[in-house]
C-alpha positions in Angstrom: 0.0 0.0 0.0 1.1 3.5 -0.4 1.3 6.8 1.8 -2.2 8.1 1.1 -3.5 11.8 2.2 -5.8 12.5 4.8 -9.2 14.4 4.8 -11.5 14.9 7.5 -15.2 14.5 7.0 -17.1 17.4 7.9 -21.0 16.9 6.6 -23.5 14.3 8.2 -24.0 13.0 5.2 -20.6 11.9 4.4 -20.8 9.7 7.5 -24.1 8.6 7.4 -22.9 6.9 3.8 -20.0 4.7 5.6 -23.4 3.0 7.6 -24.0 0.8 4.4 -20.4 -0.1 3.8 -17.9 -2.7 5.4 -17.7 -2.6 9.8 -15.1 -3.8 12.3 -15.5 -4.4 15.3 -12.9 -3.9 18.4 -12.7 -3.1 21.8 -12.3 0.8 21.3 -14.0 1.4 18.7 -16.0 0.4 15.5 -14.7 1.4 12.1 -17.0 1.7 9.4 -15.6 2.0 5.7 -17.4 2.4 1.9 -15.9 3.4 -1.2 -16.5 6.6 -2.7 -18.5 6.2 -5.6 -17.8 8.1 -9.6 -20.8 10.7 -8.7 -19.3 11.9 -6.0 -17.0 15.0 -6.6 -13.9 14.3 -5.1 -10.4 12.9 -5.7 -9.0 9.4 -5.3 -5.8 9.9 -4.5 -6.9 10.8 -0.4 -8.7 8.9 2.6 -11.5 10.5 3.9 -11.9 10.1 7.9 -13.5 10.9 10.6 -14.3 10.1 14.2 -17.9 9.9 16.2 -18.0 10.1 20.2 -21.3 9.6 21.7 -23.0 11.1 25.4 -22.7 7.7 26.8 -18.9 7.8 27.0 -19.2 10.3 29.1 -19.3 14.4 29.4 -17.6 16.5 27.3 -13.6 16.4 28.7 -14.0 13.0 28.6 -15.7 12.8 24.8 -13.0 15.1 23.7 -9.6 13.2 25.1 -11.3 10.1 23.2 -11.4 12.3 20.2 -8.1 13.6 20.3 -6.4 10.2 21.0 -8.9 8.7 17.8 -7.5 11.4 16.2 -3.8 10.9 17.2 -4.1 7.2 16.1 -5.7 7.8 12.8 -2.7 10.1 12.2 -0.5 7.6 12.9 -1.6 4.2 10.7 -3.8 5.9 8.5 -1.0 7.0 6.0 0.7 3.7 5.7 -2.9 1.4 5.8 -5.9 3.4 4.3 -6.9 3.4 0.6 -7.0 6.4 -1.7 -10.9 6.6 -2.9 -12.8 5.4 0.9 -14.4 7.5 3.9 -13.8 5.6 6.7 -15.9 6.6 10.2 -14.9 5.6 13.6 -17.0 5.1 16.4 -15.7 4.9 20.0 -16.4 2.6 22.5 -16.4 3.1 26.1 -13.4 1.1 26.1 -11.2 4.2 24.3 -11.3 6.2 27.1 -9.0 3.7 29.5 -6.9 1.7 26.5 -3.4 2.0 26.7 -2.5 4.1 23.3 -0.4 1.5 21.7 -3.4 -0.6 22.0 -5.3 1.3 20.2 -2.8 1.7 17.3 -2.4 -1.8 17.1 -6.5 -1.7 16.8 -6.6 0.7 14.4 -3.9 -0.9 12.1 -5.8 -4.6 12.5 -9.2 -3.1 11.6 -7.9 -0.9 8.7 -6.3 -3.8 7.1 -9.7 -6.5 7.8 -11.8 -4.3 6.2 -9.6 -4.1 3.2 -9.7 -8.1 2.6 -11.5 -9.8 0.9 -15.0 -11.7 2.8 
């Protein structure tokens, strides 16, 4: 795989479309994933990403630290394991908030690559 870009989703719409594609499931977190299709007015050569922290993790220090470590991770594996051409929406667990970082990583790299193969 090569060193793809990264873009951060910013309409609802973007991530509601990753609900149809392919999920994984881990302790921290749930990665969703789906192709971008022709139609849609973007490039290929970038990943699209973005991250989802619900009420029940917590209040609002607490959502945020899960998003800036989500974030932090993504950073990380995302260049050298996402595909150009997919959005790809994470969804914290309870879990994130407690998980030692490497963990998490390790996590992210896992799911990023089992969505990619084949079913």
């Amino acid at each position: 795989m090569s060193c793809v870009d990264i873009v951060w989703l910013k309409k609802r719409k973007d991530y509601l479309r990753t609900q149809s594609g392919r999920k994984w499931r881990s302790p921290s977190f749930i990665l969703t994933m789906r192709a971008r299709e022709a139609s849609e007015k973007v490039g290929d050569h970038f990943s699209r990403f973005g991250c989802t922290v619900t009420k029940r993790i917590g209040n609002a220090v607490r959502r945020n630290r899960v998003k800036r470590r989500l974030r932090e991770a993504i950073r990380m594996v995302a260049p050298s394991n996402a595909q150009a051409g997919f959005d790809y929406v994470i969804i914290a667990r309870a879990a994130a908030l407690d998980a030692p970082f490497g963990d998490m990583v390790e996590e992210l790299r896992t799911a990023l690559q089992r969505v990619h193969a084949n079913p």
